[in-house]
DSSP file (Angstrom, degrees, kcal/mol; ACC not computed):
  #  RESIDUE AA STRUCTURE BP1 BP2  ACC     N-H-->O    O-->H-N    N-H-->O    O-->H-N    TCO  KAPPA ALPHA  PHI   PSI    X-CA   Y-CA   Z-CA
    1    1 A X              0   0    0      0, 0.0     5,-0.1     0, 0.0     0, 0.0   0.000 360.0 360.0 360.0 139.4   -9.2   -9.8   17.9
    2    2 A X    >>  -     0   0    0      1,-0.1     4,-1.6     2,-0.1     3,-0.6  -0.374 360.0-120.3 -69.5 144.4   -6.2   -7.1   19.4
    3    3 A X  H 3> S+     0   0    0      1,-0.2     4,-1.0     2,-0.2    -1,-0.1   0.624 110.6  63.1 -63.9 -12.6   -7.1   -3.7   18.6
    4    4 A X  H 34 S+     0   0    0      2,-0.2     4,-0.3     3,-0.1    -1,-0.2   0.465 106.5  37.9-101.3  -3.0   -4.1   -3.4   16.7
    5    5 A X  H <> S+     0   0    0     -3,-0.6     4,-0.8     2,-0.1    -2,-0.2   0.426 113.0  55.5-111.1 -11.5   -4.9   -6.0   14.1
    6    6 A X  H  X S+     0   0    0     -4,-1.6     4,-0.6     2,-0.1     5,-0.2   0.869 113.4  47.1 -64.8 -42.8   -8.6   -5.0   13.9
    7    7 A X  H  X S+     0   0    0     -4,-1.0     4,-1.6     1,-0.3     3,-0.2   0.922 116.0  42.2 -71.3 -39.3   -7.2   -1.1   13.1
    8    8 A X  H  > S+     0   0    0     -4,-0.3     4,-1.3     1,-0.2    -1,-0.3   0.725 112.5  53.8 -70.8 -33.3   -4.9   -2.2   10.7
    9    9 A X  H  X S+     0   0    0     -4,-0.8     4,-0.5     2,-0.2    -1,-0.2   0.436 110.3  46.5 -54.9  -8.5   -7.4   -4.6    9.2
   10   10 A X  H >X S+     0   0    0     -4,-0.6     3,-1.8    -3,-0.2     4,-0.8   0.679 103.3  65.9-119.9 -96.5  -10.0   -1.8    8.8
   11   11 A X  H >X S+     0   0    0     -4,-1.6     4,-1.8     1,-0.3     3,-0.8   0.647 111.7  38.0  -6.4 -67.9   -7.2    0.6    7.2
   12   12 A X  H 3X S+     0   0    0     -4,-1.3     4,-1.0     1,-0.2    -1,-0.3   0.691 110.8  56.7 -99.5   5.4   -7.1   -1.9    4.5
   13   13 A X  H <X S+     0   0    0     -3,-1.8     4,-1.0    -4,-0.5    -1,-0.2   0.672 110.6  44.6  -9.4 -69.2  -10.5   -2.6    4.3
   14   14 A X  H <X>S+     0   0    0     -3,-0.8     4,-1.5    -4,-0.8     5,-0.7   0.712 107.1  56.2-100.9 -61.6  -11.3    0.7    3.8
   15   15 A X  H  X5S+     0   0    0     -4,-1.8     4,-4.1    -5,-0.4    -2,-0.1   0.882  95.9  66.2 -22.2 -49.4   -8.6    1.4    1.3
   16   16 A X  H  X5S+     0   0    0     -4,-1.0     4,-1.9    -5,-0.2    -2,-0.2   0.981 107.7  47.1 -31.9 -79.5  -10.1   -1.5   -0.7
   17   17 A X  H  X5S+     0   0    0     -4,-1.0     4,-1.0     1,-0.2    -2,-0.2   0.860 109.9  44.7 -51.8 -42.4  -13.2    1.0   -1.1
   18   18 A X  H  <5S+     0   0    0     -4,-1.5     4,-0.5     2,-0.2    -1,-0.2   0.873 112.6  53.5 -59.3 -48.1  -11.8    4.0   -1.9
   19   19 A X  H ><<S+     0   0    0     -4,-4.1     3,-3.9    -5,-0.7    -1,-0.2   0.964 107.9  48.3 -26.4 -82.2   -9.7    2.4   -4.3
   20   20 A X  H >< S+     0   0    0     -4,-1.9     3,-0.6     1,-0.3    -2,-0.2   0.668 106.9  57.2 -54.2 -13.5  -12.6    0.7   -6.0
   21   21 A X  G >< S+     0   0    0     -4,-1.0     3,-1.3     1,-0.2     4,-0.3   0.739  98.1  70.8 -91.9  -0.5  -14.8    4.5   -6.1
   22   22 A X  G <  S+     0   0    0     -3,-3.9    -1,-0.2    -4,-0.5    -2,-0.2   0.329  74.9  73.0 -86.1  17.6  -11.5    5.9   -8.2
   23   23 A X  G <  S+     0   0    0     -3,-0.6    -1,-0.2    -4,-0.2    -2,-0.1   0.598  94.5  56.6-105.4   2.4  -12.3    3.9  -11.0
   24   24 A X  S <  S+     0   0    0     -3,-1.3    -2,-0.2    -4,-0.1    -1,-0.1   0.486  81.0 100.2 -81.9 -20.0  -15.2    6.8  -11.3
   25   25 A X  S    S-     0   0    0     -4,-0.3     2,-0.1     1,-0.1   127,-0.0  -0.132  87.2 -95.2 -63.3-178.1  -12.8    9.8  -11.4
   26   26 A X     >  -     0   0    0      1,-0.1     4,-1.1     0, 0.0    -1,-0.1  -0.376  26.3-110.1 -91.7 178.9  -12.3   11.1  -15.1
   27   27 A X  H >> S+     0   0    0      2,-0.2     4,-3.7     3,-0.2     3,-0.8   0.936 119.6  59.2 -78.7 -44.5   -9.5   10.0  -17.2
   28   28 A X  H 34 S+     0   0    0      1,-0.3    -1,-0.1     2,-0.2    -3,-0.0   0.908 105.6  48.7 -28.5 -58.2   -8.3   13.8  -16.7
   29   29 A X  H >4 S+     0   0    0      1,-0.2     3,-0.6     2,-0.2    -1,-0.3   0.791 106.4  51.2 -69.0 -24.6   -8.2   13.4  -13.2
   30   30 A X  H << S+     0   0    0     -4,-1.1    12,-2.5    -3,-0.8    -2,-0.2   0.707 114.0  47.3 -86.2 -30.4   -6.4   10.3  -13.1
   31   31 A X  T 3< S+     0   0    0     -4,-3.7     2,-0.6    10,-0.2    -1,-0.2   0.002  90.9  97.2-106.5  43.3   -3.8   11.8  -15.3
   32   32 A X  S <  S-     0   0    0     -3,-0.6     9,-1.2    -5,-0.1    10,-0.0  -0.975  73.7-113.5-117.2 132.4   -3.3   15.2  -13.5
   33   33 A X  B     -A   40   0A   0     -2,-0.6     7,-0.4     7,-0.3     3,-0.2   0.152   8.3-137.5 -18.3 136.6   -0.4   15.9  -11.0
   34   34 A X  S    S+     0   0    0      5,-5.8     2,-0.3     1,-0.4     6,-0.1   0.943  97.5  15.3 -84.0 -24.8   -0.9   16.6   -7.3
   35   35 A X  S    S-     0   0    0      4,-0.6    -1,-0.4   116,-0.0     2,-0.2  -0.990  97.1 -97.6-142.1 158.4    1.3   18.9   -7.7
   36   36 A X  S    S+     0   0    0     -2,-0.3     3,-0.1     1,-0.2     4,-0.0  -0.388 115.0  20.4 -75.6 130.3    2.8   20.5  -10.5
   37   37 A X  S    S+     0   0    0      1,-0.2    -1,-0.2    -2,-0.2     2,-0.2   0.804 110.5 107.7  62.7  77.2    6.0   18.8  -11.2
   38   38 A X  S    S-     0   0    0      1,-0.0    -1,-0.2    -3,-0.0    -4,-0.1  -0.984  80.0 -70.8-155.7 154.0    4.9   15.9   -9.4
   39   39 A X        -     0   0    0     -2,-0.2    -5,-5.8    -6,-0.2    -4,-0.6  -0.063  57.0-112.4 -39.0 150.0    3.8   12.2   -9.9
   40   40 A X  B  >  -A   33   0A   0     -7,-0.4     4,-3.2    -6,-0.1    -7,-0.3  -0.324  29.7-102.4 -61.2 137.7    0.4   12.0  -11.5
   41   41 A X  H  > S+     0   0    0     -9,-1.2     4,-1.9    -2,-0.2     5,-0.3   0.948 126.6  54.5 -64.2 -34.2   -2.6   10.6   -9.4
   42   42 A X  H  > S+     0   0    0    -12,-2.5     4,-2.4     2,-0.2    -1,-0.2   0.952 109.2  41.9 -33.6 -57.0   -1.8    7.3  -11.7
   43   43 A X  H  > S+     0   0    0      2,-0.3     4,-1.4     3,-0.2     5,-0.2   0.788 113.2  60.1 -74.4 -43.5    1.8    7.1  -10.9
   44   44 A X  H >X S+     0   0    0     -4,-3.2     3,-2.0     1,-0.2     4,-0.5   0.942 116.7  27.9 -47.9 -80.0    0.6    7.8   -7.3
   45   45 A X  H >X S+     0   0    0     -4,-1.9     3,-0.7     1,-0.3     4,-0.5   0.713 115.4  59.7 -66.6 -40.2   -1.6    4.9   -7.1
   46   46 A X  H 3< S+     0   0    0     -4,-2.4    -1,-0.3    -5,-0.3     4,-0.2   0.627  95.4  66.6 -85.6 -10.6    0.3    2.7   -9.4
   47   47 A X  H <X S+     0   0    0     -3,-2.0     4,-1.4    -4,-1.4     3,-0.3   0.674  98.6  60.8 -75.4 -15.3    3.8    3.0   -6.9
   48   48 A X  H <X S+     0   0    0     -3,-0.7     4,-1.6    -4,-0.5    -2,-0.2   0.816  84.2  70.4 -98.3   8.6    1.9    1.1   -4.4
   49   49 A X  H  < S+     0   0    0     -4,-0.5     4,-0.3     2,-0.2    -1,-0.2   0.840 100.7  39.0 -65.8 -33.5    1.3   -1.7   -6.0
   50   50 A X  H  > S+     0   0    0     -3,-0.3     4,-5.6    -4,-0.2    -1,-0.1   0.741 115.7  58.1 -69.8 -28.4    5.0   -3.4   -6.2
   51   51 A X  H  X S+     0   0    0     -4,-1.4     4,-1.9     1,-0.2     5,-0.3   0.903 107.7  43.0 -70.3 -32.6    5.3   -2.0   -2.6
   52   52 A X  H  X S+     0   0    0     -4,-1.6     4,-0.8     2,-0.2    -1,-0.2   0.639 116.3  49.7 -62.2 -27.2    2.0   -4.2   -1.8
   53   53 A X  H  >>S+     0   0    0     -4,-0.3     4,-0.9     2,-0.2     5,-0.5   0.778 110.8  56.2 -93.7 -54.6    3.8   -7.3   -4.0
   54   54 A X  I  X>S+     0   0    0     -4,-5.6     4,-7.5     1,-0.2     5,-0.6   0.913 109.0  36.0 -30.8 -72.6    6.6   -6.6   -1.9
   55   55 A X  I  <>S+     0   0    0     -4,-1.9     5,-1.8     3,-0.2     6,-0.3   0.819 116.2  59.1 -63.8 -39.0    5.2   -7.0    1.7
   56   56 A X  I  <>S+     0   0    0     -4,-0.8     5,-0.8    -5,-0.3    -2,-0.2   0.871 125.7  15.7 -55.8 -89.8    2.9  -10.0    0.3
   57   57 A X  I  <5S+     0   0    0     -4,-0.9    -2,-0.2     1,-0.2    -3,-0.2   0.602 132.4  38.0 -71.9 -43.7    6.0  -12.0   -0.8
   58   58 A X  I  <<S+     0   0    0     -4,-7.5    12,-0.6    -5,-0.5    -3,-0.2   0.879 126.5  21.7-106.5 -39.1    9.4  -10.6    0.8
   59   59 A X  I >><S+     0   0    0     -5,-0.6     3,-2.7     2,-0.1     4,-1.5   0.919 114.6  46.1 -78.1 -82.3    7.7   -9.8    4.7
   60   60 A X  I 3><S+     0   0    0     -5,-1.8     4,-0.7     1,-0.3     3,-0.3   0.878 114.8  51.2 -38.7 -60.9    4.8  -11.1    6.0
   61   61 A X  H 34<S+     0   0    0     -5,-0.8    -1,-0.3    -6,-0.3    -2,-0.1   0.674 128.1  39.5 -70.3  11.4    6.2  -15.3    4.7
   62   62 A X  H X4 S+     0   0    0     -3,-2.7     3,-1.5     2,-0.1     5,-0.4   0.983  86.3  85.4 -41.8 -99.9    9.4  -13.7    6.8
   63   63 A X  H 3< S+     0   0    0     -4,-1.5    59,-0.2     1,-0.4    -3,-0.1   0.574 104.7  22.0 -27.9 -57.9    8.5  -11.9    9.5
   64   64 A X  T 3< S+     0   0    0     -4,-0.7    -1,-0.4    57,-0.1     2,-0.1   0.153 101.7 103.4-109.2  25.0    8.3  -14.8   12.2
   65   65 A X  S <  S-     0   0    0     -3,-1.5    -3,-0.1     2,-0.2     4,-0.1  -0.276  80.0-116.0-103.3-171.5   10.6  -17.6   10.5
   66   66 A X  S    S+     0   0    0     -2,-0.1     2,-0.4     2,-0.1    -4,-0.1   0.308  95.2  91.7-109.5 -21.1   14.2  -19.1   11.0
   67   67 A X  S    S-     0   0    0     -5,-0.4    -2,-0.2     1,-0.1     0, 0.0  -0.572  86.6-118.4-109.8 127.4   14.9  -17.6    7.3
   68   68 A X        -     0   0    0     -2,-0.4    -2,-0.1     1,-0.1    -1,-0.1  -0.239  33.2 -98.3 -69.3-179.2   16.2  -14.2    7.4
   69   69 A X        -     0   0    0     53,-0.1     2,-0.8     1,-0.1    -1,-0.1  -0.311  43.6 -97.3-108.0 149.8   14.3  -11.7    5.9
   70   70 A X        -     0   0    0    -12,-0.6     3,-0.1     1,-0.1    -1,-0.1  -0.609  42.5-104.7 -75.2 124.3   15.2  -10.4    1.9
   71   71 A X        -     0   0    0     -2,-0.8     2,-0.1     1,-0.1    -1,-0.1   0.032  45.9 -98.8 -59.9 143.7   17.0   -7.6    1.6
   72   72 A X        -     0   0    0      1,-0.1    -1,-0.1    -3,-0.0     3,-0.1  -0.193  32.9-109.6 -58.6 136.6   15.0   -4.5    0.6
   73   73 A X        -     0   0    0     -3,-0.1     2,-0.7     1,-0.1    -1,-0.1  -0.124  38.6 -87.0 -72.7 161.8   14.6   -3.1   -2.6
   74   74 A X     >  -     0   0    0      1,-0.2     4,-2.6     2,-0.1    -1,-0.1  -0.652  39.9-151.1 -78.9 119.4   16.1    0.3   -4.0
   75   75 A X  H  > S+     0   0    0     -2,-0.7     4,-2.9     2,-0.2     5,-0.5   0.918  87.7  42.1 -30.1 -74.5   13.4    2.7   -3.0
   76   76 A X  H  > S+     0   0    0      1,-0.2     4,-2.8     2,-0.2     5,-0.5   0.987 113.2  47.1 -62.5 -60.9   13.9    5.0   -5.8
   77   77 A X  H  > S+     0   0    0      1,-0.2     4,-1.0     2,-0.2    -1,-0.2   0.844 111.9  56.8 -40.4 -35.4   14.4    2.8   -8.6
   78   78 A X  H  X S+     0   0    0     -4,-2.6     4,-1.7     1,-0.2    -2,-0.2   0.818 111.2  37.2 -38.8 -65.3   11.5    1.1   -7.4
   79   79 A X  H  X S+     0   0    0     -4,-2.9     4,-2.4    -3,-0.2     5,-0.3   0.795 114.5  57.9 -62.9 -29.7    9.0    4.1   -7.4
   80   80 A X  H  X S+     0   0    0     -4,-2.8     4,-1.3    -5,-0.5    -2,-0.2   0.784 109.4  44.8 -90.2 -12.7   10.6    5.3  -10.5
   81   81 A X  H >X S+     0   0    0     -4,-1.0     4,-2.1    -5,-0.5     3,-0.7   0.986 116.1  46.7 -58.3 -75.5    9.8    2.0  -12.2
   82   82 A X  H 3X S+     0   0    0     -4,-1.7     4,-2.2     1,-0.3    -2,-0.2   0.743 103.2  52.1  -1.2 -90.1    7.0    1.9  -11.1
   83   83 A X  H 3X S+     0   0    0     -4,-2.4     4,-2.3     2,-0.2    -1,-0.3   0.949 113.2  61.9 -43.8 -47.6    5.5    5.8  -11.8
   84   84 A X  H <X S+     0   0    0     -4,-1.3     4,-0.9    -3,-0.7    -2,-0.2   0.948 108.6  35.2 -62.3 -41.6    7.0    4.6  -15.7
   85   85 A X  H >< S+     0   0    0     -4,-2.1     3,-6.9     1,-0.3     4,-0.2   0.937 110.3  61.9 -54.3 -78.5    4.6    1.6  -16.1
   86   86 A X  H >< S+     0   0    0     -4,-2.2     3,-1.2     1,-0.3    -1,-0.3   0.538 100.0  59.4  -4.9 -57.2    2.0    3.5  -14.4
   87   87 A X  H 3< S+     0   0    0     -4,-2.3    -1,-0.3     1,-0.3    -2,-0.2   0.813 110.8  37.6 -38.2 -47.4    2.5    5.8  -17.4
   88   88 A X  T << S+     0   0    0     -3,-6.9    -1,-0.3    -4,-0.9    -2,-0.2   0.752 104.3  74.3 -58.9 -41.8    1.6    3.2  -19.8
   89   89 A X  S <  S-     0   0    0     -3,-1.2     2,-0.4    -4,-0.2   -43,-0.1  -0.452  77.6-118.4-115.3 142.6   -1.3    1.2  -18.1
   90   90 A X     >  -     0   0    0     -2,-0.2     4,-1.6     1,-0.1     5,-0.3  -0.768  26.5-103.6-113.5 171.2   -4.6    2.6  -17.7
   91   91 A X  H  > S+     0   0    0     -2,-0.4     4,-2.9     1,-0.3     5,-0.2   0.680 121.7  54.1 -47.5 -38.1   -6.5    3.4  -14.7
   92   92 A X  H >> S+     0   0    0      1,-0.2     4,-1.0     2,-0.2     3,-1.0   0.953 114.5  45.2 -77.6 -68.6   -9.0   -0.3  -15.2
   93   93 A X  H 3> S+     0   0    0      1,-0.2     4,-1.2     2,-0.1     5,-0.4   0.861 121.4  36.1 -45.5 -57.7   -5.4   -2.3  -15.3
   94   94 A X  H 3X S+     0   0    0     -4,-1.6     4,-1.4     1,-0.2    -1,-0.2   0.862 118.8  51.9 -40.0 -40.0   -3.7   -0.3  -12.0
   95   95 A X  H XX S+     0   0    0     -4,-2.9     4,-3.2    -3,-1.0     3,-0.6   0.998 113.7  42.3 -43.5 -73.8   -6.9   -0.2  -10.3
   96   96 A X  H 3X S+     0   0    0     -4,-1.0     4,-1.4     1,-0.3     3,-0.3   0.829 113.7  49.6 -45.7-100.3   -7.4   -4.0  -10.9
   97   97 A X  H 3X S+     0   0    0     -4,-1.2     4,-0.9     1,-0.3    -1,-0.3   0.532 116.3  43.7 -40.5 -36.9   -3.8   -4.9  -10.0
   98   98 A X  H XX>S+     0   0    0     -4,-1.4     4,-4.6    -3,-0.6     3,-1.8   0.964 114.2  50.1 -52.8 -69.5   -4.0   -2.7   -6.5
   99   99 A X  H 3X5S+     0   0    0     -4,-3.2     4,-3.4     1,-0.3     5,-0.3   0.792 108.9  47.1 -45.4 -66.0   -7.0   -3.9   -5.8
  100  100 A X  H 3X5S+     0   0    0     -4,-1.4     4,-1.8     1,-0.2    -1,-0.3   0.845 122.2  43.3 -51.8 -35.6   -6.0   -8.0   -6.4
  101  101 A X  H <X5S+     0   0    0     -3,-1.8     4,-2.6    -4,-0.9     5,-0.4   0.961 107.1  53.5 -74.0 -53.1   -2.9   -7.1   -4.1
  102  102 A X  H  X5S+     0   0    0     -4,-4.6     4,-3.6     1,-0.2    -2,-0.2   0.949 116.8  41.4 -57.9 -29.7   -4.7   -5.0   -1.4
  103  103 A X  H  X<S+     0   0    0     -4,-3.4     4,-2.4    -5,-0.5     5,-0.4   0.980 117.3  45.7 -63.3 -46.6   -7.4   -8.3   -0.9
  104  104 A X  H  X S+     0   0    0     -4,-1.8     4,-1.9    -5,-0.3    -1,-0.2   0.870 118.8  45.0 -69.9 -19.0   -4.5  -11.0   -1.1
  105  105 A X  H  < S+     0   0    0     -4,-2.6     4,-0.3     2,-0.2    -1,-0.3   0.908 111.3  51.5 -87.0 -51.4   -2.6   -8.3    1.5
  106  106 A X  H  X S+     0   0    0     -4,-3.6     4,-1.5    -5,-0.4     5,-0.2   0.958 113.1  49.1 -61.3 -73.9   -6.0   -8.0    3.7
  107  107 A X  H  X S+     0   0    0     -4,-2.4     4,-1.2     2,-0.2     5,-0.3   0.711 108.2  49.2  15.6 -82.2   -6.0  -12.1    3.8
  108  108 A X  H >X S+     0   0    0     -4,-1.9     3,-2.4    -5,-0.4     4,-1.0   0.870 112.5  48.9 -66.1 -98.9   -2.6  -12.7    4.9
  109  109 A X  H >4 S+     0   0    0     -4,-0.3     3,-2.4     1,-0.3    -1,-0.3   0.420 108.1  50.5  19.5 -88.0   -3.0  -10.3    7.5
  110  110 A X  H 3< S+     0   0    0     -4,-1.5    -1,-0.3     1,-0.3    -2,-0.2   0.770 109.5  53.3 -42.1 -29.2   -6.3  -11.6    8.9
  111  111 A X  H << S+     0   0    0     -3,-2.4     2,-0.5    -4,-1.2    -1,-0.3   0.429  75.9 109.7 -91.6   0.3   -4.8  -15.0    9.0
  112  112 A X  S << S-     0   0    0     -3,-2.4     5,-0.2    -4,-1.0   -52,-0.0  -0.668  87.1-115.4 -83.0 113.6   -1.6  -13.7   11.2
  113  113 A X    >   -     0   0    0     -2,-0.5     3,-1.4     1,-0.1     4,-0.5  -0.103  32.7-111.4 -50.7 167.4   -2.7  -15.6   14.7
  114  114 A X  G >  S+     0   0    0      1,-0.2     3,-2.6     2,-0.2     4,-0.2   0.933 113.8  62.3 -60.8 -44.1   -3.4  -12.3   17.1
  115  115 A X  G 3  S+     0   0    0      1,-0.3     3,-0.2     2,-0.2    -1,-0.2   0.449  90.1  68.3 -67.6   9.2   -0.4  -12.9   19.4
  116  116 A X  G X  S+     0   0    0     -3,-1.4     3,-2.1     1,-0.2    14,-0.5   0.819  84.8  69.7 -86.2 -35.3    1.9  -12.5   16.5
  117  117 A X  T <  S+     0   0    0     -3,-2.6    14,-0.6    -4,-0.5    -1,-0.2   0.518 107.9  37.7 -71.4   5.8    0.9   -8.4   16.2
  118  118 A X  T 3  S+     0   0    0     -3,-0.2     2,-0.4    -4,-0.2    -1,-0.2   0.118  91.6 114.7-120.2  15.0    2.9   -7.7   19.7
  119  119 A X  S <  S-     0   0    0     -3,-2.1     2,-0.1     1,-0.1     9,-0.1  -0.564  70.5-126.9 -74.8 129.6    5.9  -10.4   18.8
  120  120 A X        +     0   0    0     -2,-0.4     2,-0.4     9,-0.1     9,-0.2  -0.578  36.6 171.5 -78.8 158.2    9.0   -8.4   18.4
  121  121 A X  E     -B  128   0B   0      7,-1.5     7,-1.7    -2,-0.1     2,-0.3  -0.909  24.1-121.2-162.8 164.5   11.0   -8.9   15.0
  122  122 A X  E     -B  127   0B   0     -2,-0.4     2,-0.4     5,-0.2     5,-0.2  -0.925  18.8-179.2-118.4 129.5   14.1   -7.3   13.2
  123  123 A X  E >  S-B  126   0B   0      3,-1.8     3,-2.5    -2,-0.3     2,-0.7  -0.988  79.2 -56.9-129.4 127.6   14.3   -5.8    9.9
  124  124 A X  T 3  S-     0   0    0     -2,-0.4   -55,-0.0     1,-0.2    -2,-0.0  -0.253 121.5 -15.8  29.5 -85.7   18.2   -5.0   10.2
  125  125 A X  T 3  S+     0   0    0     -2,-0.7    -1,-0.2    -3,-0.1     2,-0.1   0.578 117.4 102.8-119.1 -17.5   19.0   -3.0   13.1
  126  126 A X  E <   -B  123   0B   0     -3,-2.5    -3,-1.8    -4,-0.0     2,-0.5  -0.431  56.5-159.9 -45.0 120.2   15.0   -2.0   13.4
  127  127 A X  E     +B  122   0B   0     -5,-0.2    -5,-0.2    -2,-0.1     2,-0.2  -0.994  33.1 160.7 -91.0 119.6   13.2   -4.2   16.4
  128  128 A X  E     -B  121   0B   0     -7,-1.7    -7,-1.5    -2,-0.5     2,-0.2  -0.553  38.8-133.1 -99.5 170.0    9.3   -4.0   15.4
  129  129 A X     >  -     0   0    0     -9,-0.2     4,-1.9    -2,-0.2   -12,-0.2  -0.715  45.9 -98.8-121.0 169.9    5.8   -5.6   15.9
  130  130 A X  H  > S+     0   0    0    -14,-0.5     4,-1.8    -2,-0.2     5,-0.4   0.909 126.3  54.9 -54.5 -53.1    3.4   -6.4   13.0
  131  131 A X  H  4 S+     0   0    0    -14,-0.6     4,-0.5     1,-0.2    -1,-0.2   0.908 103.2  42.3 -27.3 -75.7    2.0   -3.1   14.4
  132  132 A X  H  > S+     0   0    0    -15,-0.2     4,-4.0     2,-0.2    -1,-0.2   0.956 119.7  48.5 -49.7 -49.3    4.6   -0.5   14.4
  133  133 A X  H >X S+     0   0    0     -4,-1.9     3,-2.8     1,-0.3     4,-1.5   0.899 120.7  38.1 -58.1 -67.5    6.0   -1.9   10.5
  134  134 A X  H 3X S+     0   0    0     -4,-1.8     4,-1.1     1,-0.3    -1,-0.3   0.674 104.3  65.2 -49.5  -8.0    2.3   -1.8    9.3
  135  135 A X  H >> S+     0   0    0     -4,-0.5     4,-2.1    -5,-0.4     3,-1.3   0.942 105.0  49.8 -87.7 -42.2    1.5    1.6   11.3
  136  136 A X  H <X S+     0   0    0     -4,-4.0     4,-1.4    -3,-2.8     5,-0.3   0.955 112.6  49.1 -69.8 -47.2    4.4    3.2    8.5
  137  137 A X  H 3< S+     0   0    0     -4,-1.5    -1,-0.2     1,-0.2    -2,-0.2   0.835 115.2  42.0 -60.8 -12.6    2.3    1.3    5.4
  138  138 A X  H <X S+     0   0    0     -3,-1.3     4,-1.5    -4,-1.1     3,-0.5   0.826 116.9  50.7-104.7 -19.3   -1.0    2.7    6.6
  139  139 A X  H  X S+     0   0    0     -4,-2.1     4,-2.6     1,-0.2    -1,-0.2   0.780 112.6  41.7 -67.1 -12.8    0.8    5.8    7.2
  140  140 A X  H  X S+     0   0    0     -4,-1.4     4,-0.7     1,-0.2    -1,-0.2   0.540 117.6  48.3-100.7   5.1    2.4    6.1    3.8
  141  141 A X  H  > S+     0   0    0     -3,-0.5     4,-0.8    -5,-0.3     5,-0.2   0.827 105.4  55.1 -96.1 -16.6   -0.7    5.1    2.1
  142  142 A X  H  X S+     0   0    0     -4,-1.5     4,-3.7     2,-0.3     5,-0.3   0.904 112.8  52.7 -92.9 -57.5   -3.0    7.7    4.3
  143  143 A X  H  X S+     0   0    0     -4,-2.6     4,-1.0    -5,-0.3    -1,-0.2   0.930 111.8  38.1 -53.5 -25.0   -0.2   10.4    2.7
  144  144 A X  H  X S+     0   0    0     -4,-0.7     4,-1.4     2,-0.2    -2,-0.3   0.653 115.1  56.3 -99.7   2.9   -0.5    9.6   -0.9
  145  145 A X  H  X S+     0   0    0     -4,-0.8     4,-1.4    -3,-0.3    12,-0.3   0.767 114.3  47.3-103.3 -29.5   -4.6    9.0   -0.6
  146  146 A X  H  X S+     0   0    0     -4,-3.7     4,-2.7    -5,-0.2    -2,-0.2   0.928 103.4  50.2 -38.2 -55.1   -4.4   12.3    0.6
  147  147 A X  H  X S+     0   0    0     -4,-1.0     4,-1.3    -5,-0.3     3,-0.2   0.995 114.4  51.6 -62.6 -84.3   -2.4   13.8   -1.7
  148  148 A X  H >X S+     0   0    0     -4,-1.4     4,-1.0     1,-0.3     3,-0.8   0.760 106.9  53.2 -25.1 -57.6   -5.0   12.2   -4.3
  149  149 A X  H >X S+     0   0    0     -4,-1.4     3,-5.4     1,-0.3     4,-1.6   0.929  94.8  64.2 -44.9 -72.5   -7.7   13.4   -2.7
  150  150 A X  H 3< S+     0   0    0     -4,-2.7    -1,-0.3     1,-0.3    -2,-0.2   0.683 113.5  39.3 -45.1 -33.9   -6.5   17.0   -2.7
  151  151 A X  H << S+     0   0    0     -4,-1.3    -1,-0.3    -3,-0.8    -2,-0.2   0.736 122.1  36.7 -86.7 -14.8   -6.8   16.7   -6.6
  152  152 A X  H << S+     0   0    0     -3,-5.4    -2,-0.2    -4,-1.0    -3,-0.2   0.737  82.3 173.3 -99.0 -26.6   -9.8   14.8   -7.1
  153  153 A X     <  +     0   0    0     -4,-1.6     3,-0.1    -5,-0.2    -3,-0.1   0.362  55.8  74.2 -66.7  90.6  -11.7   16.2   -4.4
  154  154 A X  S    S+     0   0    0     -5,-0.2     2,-0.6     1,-0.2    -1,-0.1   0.063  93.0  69.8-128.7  12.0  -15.2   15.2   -4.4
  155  155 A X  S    S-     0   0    0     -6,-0.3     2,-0.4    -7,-0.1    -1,-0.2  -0.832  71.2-170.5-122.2  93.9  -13.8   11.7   -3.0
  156  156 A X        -     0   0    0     -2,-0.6   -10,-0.1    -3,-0.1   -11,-0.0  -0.827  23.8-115.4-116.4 138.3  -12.7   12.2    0.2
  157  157 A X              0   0    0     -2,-0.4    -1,-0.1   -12,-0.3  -142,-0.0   0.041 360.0 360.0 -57.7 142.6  -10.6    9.3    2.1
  158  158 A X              0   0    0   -144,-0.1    -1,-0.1    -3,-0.0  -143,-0.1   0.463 360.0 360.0-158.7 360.0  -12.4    8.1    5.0
């Protein structure tokens, strides 16, 4: 396996766990800010889930096809959708619903043959590899499980 779809495999891997030990925090903790007058560690965790629905459906069956790719969704509305459900849902349903995405996301991955992660591809004016795009998800996920951290902390991302 390339080192760059083992690393990226392991990123969500280990996400998977960490996920699953935040269904121990308190209900306090899950509904406190990371910072004050900021999303909630819910609303944190519960924005990546459409972004995880996203890349399962509108990228990866993409990425390497004839069919051009779907245009991207509005960012803000998106999270701010998002953050609202989040509001609603408790911690077992968000968990649960990351959780089902991040496996179905770890899959599809594994099953992308190796020589596909150094393939060049376009998202609009962008030329990527499986690598580069996914090296920005593990980076935006690595900020907000940070972020999380910093509020929970006795759970630290690893």
């Amino acid at each position: 396996m390339q080192p760059e779809k083992k690393q990226t495999l392991m990123h969500y891997e280990k996400s998977i766990l960490w996920l699953e030990r935040l269904s121990h925090i308190t209900d306090k903790q899950w509904r406190s800010p990371i910072q004050q007058g900021k999303w909630t560690v819910a609303e944190v965790i519960g924005h990546l889930i459409p972004w995880d629905e996203f890349v399962l459906h509108k990228r990866i069956p993409f990425l390497f096809s004839k069919e051009q790719l779907p245009k991207g969704p509005d960012v803000e509305q998106m999270n701010a959708e998002a953050a609202s459900s989040s509001r609603l849902q408790s911690m077992e349903q968000i968990l649960q619903s990351l959780l089902n995405n991040r496996r179905l996301l770890l899959d599809a991955l594994a099953r992308l043959p190796d020589e596909l992660w150094q393939q060049s591809f376009k998202i609009g004016h962008s030329e990527l590899t499986l690598y580069s795009y996914f090296s920005g998800l593990v980076e935006h996920d690595l900020h907000h499980f940070l972020q999380v951290q910093d509020v929970i902390g006795e759970m630290e991302w690893k």
